[in-house]
PLY file of the C-alpha trace (Angstrom):
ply
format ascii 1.0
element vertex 269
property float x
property float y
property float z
element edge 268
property int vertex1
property int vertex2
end_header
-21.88 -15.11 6.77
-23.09 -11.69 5.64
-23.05 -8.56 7.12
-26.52 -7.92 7.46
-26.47 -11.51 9.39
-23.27 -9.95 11.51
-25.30 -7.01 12.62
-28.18 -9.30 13.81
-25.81 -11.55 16.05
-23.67 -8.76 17.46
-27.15 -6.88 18.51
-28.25 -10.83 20.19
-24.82 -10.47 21.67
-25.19 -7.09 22.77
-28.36 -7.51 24.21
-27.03 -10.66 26.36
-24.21 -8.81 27.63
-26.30 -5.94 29.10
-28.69 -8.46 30.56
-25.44 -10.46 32.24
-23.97 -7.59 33.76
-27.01 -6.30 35.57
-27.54 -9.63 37.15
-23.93 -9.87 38.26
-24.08 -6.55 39.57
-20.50 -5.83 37.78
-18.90 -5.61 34.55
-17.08 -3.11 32.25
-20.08 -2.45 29.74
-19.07 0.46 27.76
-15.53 -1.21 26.49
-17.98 -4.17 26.12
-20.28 -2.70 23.53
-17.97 -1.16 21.67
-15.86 -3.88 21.32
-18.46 -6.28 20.19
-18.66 -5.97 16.69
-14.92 -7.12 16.16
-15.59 -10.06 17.97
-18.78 -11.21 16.16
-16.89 -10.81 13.01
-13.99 -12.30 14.09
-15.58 -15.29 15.56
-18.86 -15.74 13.11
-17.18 -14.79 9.68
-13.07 -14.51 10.06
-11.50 -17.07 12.47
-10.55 -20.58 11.78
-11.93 -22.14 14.68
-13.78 -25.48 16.17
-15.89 -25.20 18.69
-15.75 -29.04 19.55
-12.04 -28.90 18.98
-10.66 -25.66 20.52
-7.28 -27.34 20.60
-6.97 -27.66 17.35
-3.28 -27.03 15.86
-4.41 -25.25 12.43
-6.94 -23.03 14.55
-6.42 -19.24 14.59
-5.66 -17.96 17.72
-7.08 -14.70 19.54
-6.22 -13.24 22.04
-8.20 -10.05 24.15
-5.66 -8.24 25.89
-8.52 -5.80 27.09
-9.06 -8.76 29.10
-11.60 -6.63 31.54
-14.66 -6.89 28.77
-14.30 -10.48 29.29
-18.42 -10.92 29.54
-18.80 -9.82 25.69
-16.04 -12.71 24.89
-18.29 -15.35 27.07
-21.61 -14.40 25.16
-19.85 -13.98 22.12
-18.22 -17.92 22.81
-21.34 -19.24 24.04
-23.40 -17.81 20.91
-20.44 -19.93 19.07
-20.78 -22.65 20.75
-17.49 -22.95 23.08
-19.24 -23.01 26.28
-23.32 -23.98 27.01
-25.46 -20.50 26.26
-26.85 -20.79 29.37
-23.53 -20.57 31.58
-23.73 -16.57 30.86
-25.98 -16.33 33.72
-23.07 -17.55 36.46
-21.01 -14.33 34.90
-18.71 -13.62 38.52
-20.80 -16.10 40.56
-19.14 -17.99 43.17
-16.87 -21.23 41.80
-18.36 -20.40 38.20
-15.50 -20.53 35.67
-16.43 -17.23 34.06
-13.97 -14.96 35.52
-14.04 -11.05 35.34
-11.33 -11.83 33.58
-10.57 -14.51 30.85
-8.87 -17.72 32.07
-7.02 -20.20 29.35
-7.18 -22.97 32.00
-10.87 -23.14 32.94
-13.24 -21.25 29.50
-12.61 -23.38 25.93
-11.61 -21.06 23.21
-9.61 -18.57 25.29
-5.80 -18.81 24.47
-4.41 -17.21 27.34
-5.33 -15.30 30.57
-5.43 -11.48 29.99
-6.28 -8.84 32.65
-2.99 -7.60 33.75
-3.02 -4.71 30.52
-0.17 -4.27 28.26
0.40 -8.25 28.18
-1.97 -9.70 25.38
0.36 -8.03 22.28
3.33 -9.57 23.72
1.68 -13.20 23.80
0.27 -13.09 20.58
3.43 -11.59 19.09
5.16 -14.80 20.50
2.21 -17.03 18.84
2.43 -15.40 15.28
6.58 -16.11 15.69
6.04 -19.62 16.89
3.58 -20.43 14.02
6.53 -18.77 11.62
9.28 -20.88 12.81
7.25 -24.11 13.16
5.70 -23.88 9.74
2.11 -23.32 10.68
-0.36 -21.39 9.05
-2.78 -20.17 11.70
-3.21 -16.34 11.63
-3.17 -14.33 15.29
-5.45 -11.83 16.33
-5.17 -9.47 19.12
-7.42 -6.86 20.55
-6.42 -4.05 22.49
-7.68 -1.08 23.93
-6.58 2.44 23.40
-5.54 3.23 27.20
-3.98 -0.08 27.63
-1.40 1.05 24.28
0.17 3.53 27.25
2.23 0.52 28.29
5.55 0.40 26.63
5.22 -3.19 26.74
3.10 -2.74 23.71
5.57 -0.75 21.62
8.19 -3.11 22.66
6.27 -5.66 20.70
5.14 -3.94 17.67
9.31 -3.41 17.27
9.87 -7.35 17.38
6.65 -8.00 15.06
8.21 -5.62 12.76
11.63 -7.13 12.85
10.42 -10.81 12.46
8.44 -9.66 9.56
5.07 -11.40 11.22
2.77 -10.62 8.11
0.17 -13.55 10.44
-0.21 -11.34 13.13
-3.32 -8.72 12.93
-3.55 -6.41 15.71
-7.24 -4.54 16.24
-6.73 -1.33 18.62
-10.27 -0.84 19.79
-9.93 3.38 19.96
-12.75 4.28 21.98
-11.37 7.41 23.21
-12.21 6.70 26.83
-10.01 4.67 29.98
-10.98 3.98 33.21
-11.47 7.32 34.84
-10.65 9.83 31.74
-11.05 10.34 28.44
-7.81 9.40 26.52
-6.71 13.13 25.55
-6.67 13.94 29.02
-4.32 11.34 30.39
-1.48 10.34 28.11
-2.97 11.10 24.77
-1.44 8.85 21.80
-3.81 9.89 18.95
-3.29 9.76 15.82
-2.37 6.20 16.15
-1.97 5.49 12.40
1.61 7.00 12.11
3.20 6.10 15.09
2.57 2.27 13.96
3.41 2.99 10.61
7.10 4.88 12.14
7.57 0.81 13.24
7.46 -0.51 9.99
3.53 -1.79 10.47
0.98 -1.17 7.92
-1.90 0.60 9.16
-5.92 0.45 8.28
-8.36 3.04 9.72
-12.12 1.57 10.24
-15.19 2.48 12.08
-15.20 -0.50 14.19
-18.84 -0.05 14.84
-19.44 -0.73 11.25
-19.85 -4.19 9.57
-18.93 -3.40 5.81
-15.64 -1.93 7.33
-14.33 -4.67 9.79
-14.95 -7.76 8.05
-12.31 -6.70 4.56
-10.10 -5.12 7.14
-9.84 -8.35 9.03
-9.47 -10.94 6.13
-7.16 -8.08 4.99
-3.57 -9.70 4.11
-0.11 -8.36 3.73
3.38 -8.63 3.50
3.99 -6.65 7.19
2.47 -7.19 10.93
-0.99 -5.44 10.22
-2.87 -3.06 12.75
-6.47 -2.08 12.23
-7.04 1.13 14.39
-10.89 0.68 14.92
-12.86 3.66 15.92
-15.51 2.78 18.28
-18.10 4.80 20.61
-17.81 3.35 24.13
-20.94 1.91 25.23
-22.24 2.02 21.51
-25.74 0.90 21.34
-26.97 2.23 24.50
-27.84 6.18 24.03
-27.33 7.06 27.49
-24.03 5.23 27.93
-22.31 6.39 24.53
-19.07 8.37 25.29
-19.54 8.84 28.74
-16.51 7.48 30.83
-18.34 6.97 33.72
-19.82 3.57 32.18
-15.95 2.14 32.03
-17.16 0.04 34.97
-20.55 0.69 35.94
-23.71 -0.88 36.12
-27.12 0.35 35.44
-29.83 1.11 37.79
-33.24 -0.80 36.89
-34.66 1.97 35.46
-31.86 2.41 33.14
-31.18 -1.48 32.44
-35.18 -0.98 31.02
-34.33 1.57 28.75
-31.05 -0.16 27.70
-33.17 -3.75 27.20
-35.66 -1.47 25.13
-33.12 0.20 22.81
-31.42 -2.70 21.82
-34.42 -5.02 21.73
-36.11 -2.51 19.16
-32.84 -2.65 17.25
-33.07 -6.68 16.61
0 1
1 2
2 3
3 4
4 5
5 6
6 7
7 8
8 9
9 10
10 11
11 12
12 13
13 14
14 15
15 16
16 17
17 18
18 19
19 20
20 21
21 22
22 23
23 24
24 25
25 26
26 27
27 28
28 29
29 30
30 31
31 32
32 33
33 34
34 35
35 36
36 37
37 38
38 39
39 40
40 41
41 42
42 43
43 44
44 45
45 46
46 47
47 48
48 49
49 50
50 51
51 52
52 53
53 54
54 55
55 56
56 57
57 58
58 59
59 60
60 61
61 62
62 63
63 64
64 65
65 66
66 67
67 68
68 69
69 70
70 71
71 72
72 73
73 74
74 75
75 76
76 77
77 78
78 79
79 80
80 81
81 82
82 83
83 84
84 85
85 86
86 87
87 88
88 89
89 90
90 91
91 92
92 93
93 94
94 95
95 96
96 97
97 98
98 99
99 100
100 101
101 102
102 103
103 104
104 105
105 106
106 107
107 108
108 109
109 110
110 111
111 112
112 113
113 114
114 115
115 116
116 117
117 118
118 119
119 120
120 121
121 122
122 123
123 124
124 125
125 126
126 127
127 128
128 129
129 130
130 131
131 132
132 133
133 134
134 135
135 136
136 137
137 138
138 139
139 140
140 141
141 142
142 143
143 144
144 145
145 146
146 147
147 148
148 149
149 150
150 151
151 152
152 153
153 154
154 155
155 156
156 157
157 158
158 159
159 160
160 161
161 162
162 163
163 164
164 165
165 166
166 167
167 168
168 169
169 170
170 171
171 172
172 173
173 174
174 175
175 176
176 177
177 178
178 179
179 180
180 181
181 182
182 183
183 184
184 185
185 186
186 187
187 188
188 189
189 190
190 191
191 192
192 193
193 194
194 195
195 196
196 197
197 198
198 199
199 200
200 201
201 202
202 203
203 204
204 205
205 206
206 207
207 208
208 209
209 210
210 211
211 212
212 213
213 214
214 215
215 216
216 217
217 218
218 219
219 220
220 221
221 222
222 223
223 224
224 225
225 226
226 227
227 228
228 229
229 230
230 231
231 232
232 233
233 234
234 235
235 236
236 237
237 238
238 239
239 240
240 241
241 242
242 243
243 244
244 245
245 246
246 247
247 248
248 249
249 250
250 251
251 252
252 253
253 254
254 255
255 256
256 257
257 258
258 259
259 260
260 261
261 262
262 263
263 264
264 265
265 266
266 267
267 268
């Protein structure tokens, strides 16, 4: 699939996501949108995946530590054909299986619960080892966010990566700039990124994650070392009056601004 195809599915995506939020009455919308152009190239052009067979054993596995933008991994897995299209609209309903937060046991095609932050590198570090010593050739992808690589957890798993030499493990740091409550630089500010992994033995790749052209090479990108892709995204990109405003970490919008959201990105498909 093209880029120009990309574009059109993570705007559909995009689109669905505002609208599922605003009739849940909750959701964390800004580290939604700018997340969602990693996942529709990840899941419409990069991963190895069957949507009638999300068991498989050759299937690449993901894994979204930023578990809390769980709604833009539902429409992005309905829109792929995981789960019915039209389950979106029981997003944090009552007994409906689509969680705030995404669960391995109940939603086909996620490969382990993530919520609890600092956890989803860890896992997926475990899966890229286990598909080295077993002989497997799946590839693991992890996506986390920029706050959540504050937890030492993190770092303690970029050092095994390194030493285990996991050249199948991709890592996508969705850099955003913003956390719940602050803006990055004002709380425990890690930027620049880049040589910090690099001082683990990781090689590094810079993107705007916002752009097509740039994610999709840096994702089928391949290597001899763990591989991180430090993807600079706008928080709540796609919606003017939510872009780089913390306040829409976990927010949702009024009616009149849900119309002017619906408008923008409708004119943009």
């Amino acid at each position: 699939m093209d880029t120009t195809e990309l574009e059109r599915i993570a705007r559909e995506i995009r689109l669905r996501d505002l609208q599922a939020v605003f009739e849940a009455g909750a959701g964390h919308i800004g580290g939604e949108m700018s997340v969602i152009d990693i996942l529709t190239a990840l899941y419409f052009r990069v991963l190895n995946v069957w949507p009638d067979q999300p068991k498989h054993p050759d299937r690449d596995r993901f894994v979204l530590s930023k578990g809390h933008t769980a709604c833009a991994l539902y429409v992005t897995l309905a829109k792929r054909g995981f789960i019915p299209e039209e389950e979106i609209s029981t997003f944090l309903q009552p007994h409906s299986r689509l969680n705030g937060h995404p669960n391995c046991n109940k939603v086909p095609g996620v490969e382990t619960n993530t919520g609890p932050l600092g956890h989803g590198l860890p896992v997926a570090v475990g899966m890229a080892k286990a598909a080295k010593l077993s002989g497997a050739k799946f590839h693991t992808y992890v996506v986390t966010g920029d706050g959540e690589m504050q937890e030492g957890s993190n770092w303690e798993a970029i050092m095994a990566a390194a030493q285990f030499k996991l050249d199948n493990l991709t890592l996508v740091i969705d850099h955003n700039r913003f956390q719940q409550g602050a803006a990055l630089a004002e709380t425990n500010d890690l930027a620049p990124l880049r040589p910090k992994l690099e001082a683990f033995d990781w090689e590094v790749t810079e993107i705007n994650g916002n752009t097509m052209s740039e994610i999709v090479p840096a994702l089928e990108h391949r290597g001899t070392r763990p591989h991180c892709i430090v993807a600079h995204t706008n928080k709540g990109h796609g919606i003017s009056f939510m872009q780089d405003r913390v306040d829409w970490h976990h927010k949702v919008p009024s009616k009149e601004q849900y119309e002017i959201a619906l408008a923008e990105l409708s004119e943009a498909l």
